[in-house]
Every structure is written in structure tokens, then in C-alpha cells.
C-alpha positions in Angstrom: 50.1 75.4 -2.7 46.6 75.4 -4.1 44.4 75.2 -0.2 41.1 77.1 -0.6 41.6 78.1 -4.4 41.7 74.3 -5.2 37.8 73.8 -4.4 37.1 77.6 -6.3 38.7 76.4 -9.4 38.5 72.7 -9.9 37.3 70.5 -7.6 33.6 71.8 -7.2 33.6 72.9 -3.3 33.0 76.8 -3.8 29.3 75.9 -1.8 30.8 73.6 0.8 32.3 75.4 4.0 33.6 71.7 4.8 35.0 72.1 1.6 36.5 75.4 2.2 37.5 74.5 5.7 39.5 71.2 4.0 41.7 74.1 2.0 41.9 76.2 5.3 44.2 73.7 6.4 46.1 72.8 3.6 47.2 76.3 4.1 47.7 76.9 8.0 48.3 73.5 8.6 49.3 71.0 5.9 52.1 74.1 4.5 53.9 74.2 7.7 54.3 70.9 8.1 55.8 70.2 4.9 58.4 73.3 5.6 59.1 71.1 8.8 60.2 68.0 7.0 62.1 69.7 4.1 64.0 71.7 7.1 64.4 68.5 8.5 66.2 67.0 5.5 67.5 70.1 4.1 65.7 70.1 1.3 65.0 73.2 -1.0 62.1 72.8 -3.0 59.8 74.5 -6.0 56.1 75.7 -4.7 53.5 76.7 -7.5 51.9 78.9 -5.3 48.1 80.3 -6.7 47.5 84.1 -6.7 44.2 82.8 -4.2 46.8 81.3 -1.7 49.3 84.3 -1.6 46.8 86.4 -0.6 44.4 84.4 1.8 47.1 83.0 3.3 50.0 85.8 3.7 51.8 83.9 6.7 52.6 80.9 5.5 53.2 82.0 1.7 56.1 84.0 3.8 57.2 80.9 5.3 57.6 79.1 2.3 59.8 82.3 0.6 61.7 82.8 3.4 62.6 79.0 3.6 64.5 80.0 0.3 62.0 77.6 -1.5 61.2 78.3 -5.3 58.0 80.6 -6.0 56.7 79.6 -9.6 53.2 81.0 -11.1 49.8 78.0 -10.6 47.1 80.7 -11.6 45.1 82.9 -9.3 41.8 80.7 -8.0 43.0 77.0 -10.2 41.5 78.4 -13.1 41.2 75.9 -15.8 43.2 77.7 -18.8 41.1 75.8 -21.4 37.7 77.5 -20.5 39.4 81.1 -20.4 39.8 83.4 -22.9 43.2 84.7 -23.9 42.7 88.0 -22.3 41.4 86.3 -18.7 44.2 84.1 -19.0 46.8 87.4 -19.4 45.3 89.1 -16.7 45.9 86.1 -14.3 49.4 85.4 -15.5 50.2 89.4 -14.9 48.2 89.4 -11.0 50.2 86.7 -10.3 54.1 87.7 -11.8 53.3 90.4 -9.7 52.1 88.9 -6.7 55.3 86.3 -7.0 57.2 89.1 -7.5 56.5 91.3 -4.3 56.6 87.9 -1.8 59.7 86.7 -2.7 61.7 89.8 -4.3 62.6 88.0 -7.9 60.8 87.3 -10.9 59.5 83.7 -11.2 61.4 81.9 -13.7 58.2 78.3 -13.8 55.0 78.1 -14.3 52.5 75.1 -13.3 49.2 75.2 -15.0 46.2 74.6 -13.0 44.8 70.9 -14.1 48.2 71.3 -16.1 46.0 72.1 -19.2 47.5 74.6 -21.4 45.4 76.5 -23.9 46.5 77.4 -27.2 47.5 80.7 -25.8 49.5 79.6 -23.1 52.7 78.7 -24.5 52.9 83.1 -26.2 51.5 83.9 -23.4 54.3 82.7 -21.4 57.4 83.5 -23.7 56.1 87.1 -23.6 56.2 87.1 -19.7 59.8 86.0 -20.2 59.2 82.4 -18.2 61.9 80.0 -19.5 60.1 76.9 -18.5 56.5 74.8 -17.8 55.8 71.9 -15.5 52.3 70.9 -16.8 52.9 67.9 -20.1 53.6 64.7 -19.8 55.8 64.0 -23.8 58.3 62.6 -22.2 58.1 61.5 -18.2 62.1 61.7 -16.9 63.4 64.0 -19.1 63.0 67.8 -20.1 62.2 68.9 -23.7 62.0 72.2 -25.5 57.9 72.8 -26.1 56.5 73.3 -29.7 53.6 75.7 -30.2 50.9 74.8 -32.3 50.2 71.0 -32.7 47.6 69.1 -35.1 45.7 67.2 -34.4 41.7 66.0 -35.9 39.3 65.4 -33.7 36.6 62.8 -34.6 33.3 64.3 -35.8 30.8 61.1 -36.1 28.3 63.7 -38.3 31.0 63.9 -41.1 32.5 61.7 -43.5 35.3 59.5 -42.0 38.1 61.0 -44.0 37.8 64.6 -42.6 39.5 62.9 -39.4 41.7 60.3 -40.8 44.6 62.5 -40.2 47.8 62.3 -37.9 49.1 64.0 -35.2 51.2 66.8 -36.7 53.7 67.9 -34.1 54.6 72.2 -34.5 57.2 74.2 -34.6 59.5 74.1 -31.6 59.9 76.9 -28.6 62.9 77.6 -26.2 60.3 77.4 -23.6 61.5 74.2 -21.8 59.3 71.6 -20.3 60.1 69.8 -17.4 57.5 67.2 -17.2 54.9 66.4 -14.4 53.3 62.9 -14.5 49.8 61.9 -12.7 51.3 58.8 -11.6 53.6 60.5 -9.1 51.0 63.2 -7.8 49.4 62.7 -4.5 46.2 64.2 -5.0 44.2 61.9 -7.4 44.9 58.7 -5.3 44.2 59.9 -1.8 42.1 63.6 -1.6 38.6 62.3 -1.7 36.2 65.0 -3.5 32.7 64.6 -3.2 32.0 66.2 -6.3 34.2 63.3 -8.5 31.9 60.3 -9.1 35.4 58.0 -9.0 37.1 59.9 -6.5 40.1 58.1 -4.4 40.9 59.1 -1.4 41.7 56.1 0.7 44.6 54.3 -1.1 47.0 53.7 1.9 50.0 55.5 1.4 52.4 52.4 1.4 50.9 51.3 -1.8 51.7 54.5 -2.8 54.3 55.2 -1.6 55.6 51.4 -3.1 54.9 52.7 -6.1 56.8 55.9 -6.1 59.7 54.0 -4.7 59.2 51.4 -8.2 59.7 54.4 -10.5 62.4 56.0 -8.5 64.1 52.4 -8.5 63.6 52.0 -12.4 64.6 55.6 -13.3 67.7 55.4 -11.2 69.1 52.0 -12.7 68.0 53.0 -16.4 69.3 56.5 -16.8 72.3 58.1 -16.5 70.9 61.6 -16.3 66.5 61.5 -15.3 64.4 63.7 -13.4 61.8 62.3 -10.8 59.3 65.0 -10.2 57.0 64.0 -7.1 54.1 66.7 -6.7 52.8 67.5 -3.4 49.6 69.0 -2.2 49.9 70.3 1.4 46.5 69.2 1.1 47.1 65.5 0.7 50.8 64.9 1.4 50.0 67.4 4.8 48.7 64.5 6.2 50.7 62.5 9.4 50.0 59.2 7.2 51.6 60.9 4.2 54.2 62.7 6.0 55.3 59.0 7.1 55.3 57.8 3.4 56.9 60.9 2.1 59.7 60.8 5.1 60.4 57.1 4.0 61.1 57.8 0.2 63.2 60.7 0.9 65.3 57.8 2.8 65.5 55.5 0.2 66.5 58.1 -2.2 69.2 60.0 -0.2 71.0 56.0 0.2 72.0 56.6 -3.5 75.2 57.4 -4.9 74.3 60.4 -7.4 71.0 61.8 -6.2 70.4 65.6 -5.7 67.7 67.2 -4.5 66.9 70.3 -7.4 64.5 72.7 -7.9 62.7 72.7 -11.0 64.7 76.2 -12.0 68.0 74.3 -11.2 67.2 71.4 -13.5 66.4 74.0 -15.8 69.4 76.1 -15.7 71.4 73.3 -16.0 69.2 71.1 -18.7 70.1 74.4 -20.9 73.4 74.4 -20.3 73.9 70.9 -21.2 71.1 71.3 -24.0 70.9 74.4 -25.6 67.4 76.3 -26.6 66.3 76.0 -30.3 66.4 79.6 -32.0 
């Protein structure tokens, strides 16, 4: 639920009104109308809700809570965390636990990272808020891991001699943060928001293609793993749309046909992932 903070943060529409005016109805008009179809199929779902959209749009942030869908933390205004510093970055994680906190009555257990960039003071950052797991890497695409703090990994510098980055990939110590992976090949925005300021921007792949290709990996996952996760992320900007509605309606058919399919939130999967997999001390 990113709406106006989307264009403040990442997508380079903080001059535009049409820009602004595109987030206004991601959040009076895109939001509801996802609530509708999960209603329809009753559906609970996770929301990584921005600090920005809480605020600027109180109404429907208290449709989505009430719905008894799951709050988890996306940053105040999209901020990318690799441009701020660690103490910018605290002071938006604690304005938005607290933000969380007062809509829905309950501390937020996820957090989504704008751009899903971490910063090398994310992963602390988070531990020390007491969130047990992230939704912003990509290790491993159907299943969860346990995050490690402090990868290695050298850079190339073409000013230096070619054995100061002749090194591997050094993976660090591991958390009991857990990861539940997102994947850019099953999130709506890239392939049909169109942003002016991207010089290879989408934003008119037809939705069937789309959604055929969703309904591929679903297909794969489901015949090739006894236990996978399939984590589709919406935009009420993009998947707001009728066309996408249609798409995203269609794919909640096929799956529901299938022996063995539930519909989680991200802080079910990650109750019961630890169950089943305890954390690392």
C-alpha cells in the first residue's frame, strides 16, 4: 500500500500532480477494490503499508485493519534504505512501529523494504525492533531461510590491480530473523505501471501474459514441492486496475482447484516455518 508515497520515494513523481493524482487512487480507489475481491474469496492477506499511506489516507488504511488483514512496516515516504543513514533509517522504522501499532492495536511482526533494498543496518535494526521476519531478498524464491548479517563481497575497482577483487562471495554469520522471499517475477508493478521517469518502463504488458506466467510458476511450484511458498505482490496501484482485477480473480481460481493450497499470511508462514524449522541461536 505504497499510493502517493510511491512517486515521493522511488519512482520520481514528487513534481507531477498527474503523478500524485495516479497514487491518489491507488489509495481511495485501487485499496478498496482489492478489499472487495479478497472479501469475495475470503481471503486474509499481508499489507506493507508506508507510514505516508497511513496517514494521507486514514479511511482506507482502517479498511484494510479492520478487514483483519496483516499490517507489516514498508517505510514512511518509500525511502530507499541504501541512501539513508542508520539514524534516518531508525527514526523511520520507530514512526512507523508506531503508526502500525495505533491502526491495528498489535505490534507488527514483517517488514517489506522499500525497493526491497536492505542496508547494512537493516537486518540490527530490525532484530532490535523485535521483528521476527523480512520479505525483501530473493536467496531462495519458494522457500523461507534464516538471514545472515554481514556478507562479502569485492566489488570491481578498474583503477586497481585485478587481484584486489578476485575474491568470492563470503556468506556471514546467520540471524533468527527469517526471510520469506519476494521475487520480481511475480510483482505487478514492473511489468504494467508505466512511469515516465524510467527510460524502459512497462506498463502495457496485457495482463493474460502475465497472468500466464504467474499461473506457470504456481503450476511448477505446486508439482515440484511438497511444502513452497508463492508470494504474488500487489500494488493497489497496478493490480487496482478492472484489467488486473480480471487476471488476479482468474489465478485465485486456478489455485483454489488444488488439493493442498492455503491462502497464509506472511506472519502465518512464519509462525509455522519456525515451528517446523527452528531459529539458529
Amino acid at each position: 500500500f505504497d499510493s502517493v508515497s510511491l512517486w515521493l520515494g522511488s519512482f520520481g513523481g514528487e513534481d507531477s500532480p498527474c503523478d500524485i493524482s495516479r497514487g491518489v487512487h491507488a489509495g481511495k480507489v485501487g485499496t478498496p477494490r482489492l478489499l472487495d475481491l479478497f472479501d469475495k474469496y475470503g481471503i486474509v492477506t499481508t499489507w506493507n503499508i508506508t507510514g505516508h499511506s497511513i496517514e494521507s489516507f486514514p479511511r482506507e488504511s482502517k479498511m484494510v485493519a479492520e478487514a483483519g488483514h496483516e499490517l507489516g512496516l514498508h517505510g514512511y515516504a518509500h525511502e530507499n534504505p541504501l541512501a539513508m543513514s542508520k539514524e534516518q533509517e531508525a527514526a523511520v522504522l520507530n514512526k512507523t512501529y508506531d503508526l502500525v501499532v495505533e491502526l491495528c492495536g498489535k505490534a507488527p511482526k514483517g517488514y517489506s523494504a522499500p525497493w526491497w533494498e536492505l542496508s547494512p543496518n537493516t537486518i540490527d535494526l530490525l532484530l532490535a525492533k523485535g521483528i521476527e521476519y523480512d520479505h525483501s531478498l530473493m536467496e531462495n524464491d519458494h522457500s523461507p531461510y534464516y538471514l545472515r548479517r554481514n556478507d562479502k563481497w569485492s566489488k570491481i575497482d578498474y583503477s586497481k590491480p585485478a587481484d584486489s577483487w578476485m575474491k568470492p562471495w563470503v556468506p556471514g554469520p546467520p540471524t533468527s530473523l527469517l526471510e520469506i522471499p519476494c521475487s520480481w517475477y511475480l510483482d505487478d508493478a514492473p511489468p504494467v505501471m508505466f512511469v515516465k521517469k524510467f527510460p524502459n518502463s512497462h506498463g502495457w504488458v496485457p495482463p493474460r501474459d502475465l497472468g500466464q506466467m504467474w499461473t506457470d510458476q504456481f503450476d511448477w511450484v505446486y508439482r515440484n514441492m511438497d511444502y513452497g511458498i508463492y508470494n504474488a505482490c500487489l500494488h493497489p496501484d497496478a493490480s487496482g486496475h478492472p484489467q488486473m482485477l480480471m487476471m488476479v480473480e482468474r489465478l485465485i481460481d486456478h489455485m483454489r482447484h488444488h488439493d493442498g493450497v492455503r491462502f497464509m499470511t506472511l506472519g502465518d508462514i512464519n509462525s509455522e516455518y519456525r515451528g517446523k524449522h527452528p531459529a539458529p541461536r
